[in-house]
C-alpha positions, 0 to 999 in steps of 0.5 A: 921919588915916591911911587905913583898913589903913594903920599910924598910926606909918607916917607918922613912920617915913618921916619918921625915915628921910629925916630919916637920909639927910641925914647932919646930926647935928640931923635924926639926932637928931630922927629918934631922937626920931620914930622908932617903931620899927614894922619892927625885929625887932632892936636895938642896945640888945636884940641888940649891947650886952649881949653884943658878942662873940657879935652878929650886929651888927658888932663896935665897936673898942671892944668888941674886948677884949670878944670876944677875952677870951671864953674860952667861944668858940672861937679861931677864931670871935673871930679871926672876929670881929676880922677887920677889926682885925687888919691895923690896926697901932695895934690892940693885942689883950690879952696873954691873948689873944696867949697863946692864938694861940701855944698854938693855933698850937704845937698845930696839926696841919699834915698836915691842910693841903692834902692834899685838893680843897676846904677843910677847917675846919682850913685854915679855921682856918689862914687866920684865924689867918695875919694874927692870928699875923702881927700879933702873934706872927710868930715863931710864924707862922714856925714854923708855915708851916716845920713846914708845908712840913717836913710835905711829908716825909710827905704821901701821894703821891695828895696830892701836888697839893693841897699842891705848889699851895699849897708856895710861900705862905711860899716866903721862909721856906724852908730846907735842911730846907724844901727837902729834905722838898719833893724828897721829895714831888716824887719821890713821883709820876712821872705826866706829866700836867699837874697833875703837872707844875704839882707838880713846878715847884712843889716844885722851886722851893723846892729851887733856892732852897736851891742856892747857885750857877747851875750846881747850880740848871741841873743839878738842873732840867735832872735833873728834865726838867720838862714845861715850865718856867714863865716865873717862875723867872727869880725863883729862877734865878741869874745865871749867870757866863760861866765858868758858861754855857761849863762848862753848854754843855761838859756839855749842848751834845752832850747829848739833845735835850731836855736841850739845849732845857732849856739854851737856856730856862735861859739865855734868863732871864738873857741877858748874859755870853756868851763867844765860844765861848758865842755861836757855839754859841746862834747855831748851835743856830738853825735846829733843827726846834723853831720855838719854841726859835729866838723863845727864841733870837732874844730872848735874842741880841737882849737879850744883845747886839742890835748884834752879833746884828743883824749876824749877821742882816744877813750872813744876809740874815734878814728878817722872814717871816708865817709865822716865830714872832712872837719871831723876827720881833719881837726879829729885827727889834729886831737889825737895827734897831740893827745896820743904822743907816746902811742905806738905809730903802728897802732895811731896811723891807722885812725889818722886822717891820711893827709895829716899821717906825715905831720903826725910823723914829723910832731912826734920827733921823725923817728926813720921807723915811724916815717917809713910807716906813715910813707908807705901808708900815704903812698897805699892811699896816693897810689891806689889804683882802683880809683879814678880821677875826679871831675868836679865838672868845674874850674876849681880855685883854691885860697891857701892864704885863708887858714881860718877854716881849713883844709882849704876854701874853694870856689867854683866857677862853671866851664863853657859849653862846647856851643859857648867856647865855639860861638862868642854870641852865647857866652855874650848873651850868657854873660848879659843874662844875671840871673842865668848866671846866678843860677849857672854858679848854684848849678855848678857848686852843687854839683862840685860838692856833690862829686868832691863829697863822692871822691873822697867816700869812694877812696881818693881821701888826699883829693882837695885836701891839705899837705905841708912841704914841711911834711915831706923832709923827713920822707925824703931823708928817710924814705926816699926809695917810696918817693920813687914809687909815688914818682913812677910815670912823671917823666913822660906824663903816663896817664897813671901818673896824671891820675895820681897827681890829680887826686892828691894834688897838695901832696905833689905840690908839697913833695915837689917844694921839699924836693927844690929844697933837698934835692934841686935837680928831682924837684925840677923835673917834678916841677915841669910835670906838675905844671902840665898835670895839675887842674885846680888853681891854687893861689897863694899870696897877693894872687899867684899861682902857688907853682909859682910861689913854690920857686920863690920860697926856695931861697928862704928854705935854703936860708934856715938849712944852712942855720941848721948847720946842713950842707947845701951845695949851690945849684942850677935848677933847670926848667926845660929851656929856662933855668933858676940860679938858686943859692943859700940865701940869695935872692932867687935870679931869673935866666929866661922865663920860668911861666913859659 
């Protein structure tokens, strides 16, 4: 007997339920037998089956045509419905309702599409019905997302924003006409603030795409004198011919100072195919009082043609300097890596960038004597003890994946305050309030710049910079006694040795990969430390966390080891009360969780 208060059928409800968890058809059929029911406001049976359509029970496959045939419901409320079945390519939605979505579509008015902050029950409607049309009527979506840039034409100047951010959704879809009723929302507002000049990149970009050669594409940009010009519009951007470059700089090289700087960024996104008139002129525009034109210069020389710009460096005397741009150190040093093979390592490591002493050691063939020298080089610059350690006063994520601009892309995100991570209802309201965040993101990336820009002049010259595991063999063949120096500390986690690892985070990241590979069990108590000193994010591919890819890439390390006809014995990599089986070739095995 149940105690007093206590539900007779509760016992048999409890039952069913666990009877449920087992996922056995018998114990699911005996808890349909046991269960009374007792806690159900709602039923399949009562509340799904006599109308699927309009449920609030999920929609079964097999009642789809139920819902979508429903004519006593709005279009958008069964594309709602069906959501999920739309992006199956063996759904087959019936012909009546086809019909409908190509009437909806014809009728559809898109001036009310991106006008205004927020979104609108139209634009509601727009996004439901985008994959419904795209999976059975794509002409018909064509049209539409045409008719929605041709509306550019009429769109209010004070809208201009709104619609810009949005202009390039469909941007394969845009024409001459697409392209013209852009320009003309483009003009319709001259403001230079920064949304305006997000706008303007924007609109612009479907003008360009409708141009059919380089040097109508750089004279309409150049015309525009943008604010900036955005990284991405390498992607739109012809291939300029070197007839094309000399005809440019024939029309610019003598122009104002911002036409010429608008050139020299122009060029920088496709750097090959330079005459000698051409060279000369990019070479003479170093050394201009815009610091950062000349990292724009040094990376398209060096990318155009490294060995020749090398030598440039090299009669110059150029080396590397902590106060120079990081692109002028960083592709400089590239130059005259491959330009100055045949000098003394002695004499080129000291004009050598030092986060790229190690590449330059292994390029030049990994002699132990010029590896040993770019080692205890490295390590005077990875161990120096009067600096110390950065705070760029926000959370920092790095993107190895993009290696377009290196060393590395950052983005910046504002902690929360002391009040915010104490108190939800601030970090609600902060969140609630855009343009406070708006400004929260400028105020946090001006003030990271300015400290990472410090760091380095100050002597952390490995902070936020680049280095390969690739690198390290050698040093860990011929320098291993150095490693342990650079090493001291990582066992208890000593402050020096925190200090260490954050300002030069890549280099550790890279000793610790090269480690797993030559020397498994060093590398995994490195491992261990690294995931409890390391501050920055630093994501690889599909997103993960690089600490984590780092493991995964062993076995294809291992894998070109042994083609290299070196001895690899199999190990167990231990990771505090986990553990990595690792084998030449093998697929990696998990014995617990590694991310613990």
């Amino acid at each position: 007997m149940p105690e007093s208060g206590i539900h007779p059928q509760l016992p048999a409800r409890v039952a069913a339920l666990l009877l449920w968890l087992s996922g056995q058809e018998a114990d699911e059929e005996n808890a349909a037998i046991l269960d009374p029911g007792i806690d159900r406001q709602y039923t399949y049976e009562k509340d799904y089956l006599p109308n699927p359509g309009r449920s609030f029970f999920a929609l079964e496959r097999r009642h789809a045509r139920i819902a979508l045939e429903d004519r006593q419901q709005a279009v958008h409320s069964r594309l709602q419905r069906t959501r999920e079945l739309w992006l199956d390519p063996t759904f087959q939605p019936p012909p009546s309702f086809v019909e409908e979505l190509r009437s909806a579509a014809a009728d559809f008015d898109v001036a009310k599409l991106h006008r205004q902050v927020g979104r609108t029950a139209e634009e509601l409607f727009f996004e439901e019905l985008q994959p419904a049309l795209a999976r059975c009527a794509p002409d018909v979506l064509a049209a539409l997302q045409r008719r929605k840039m041709e509306s550019f034409a009429s769109c209010p100047p004070e809208s201009r924003y709104w619609s810009a951010v949005h202009a390039n959704e469909s941007f394969i879809l845009a024409g001459p006409a697409e392209a013209s009723a852009a320009q003309l929302l483009r003009l319709s507002a001259h403001e230079n603030d920064d949304n305006n000049a997000i706008a303007t990149s924007e609109l612009i970009k479907i003008e360009l795409q409708s141009l059919g050669d380089a040097q109508s594409q750089f004279d309409k940009l150049i015309a525009a004198d943008l604010k900036f010009i955005p990284a991405d519009f390498v992607e739109v951007m012809r291939n300029p011919s070197s007839a094309d470059v000399d005809a440019l700089i024939a029309r610019y090289g003598a122009a104002s100072a911002k036409q010429r700087r608008d050139l020299v960024v122009l060029l920088s996104f496709h750097p090959s195919g330079f005459s000698d008139s051409a060279w000369s002129w990019l070479v003479n525009s170093i050394g201009q009082p815009d610091d950062e034109l000349d990292g724009v210069l040094f990376r398209m020389l060096t990318l155009a043609d490294a060995a020749r710009f090398g030598r440039y460096l090299a009669a110059e005397a150029w080396g590397w300097s902590p106060s120079s741009n990081i692109w002028v150190n960083h592709y400089g040093t590239g130059a005259l890596i491959r330009a100055e093979l045949a000098l003394p390592f002695d004499q080129l490591g000291p004009r050598l960038a030092p986060w790229r002493l190690l590449e330059a050691a292994r390029l030049r063939g990994a002699d132990p004597t010029e590896v040993r020298l770019a080692a205890e080089i490295f390590g005077h610059v990875l161990t120096a003890n009067k600096i110390e350690e950065p705070d760029p006063g926000s959370t920092l994520t790095v993107d190895r994946t993009e290696r377009r601009f290196t060393p590395f892309f950052i983005s910046v995100r504002p902690r929360p305050s002391p009040e915010e991570r104490d108190n939800p209802a601030p970090s609600m309201r902060a969140a609630l309030d855009a343009d406070a965040q708006i400004k929260a993101h400028e105020r946090a990336i001006e003030t990271a710049t300015a400290r990472i820009d410090e760091a380095r002049k100050s002597g952390a010259s490995l902070y936020l910079t680049n280095v390969e595991a690739v690198d390290m063999d050698p040093v860990i063949q011929h320098a291993s006694d150095i490693i342990d120096h650079w090493l001291e500390g990582s066992r208890d986690i000593s402050t020096d040795f925190r200090r260490r690892v954050r300002l030069a985070e890549t280099a550790f990241l890279a000793l610790c990969e090269a480690l797993l590979i030559q020397e498994p069990t060093r590398g995994a108590a490195l491992w261990r430390a690294l995931r409890m000193t390391v501050t920055t994010r630093y994501i690889g591919p599909a997103g993960i966390d690089e600490l984590l890819h780092i493991v995964f890439r062993v076995p294809r390390f291992c894998a070109r080891r042994r083609a290299s006809g070196r001895a690899y014995k199999p190990a167990v990599l231990s990771f505090g009360s986990d553990s990595l089986q690792c084998r030449p070739g093998s697929v990696v095995q998990w014995q617990g969780c590694l991310d613990r």
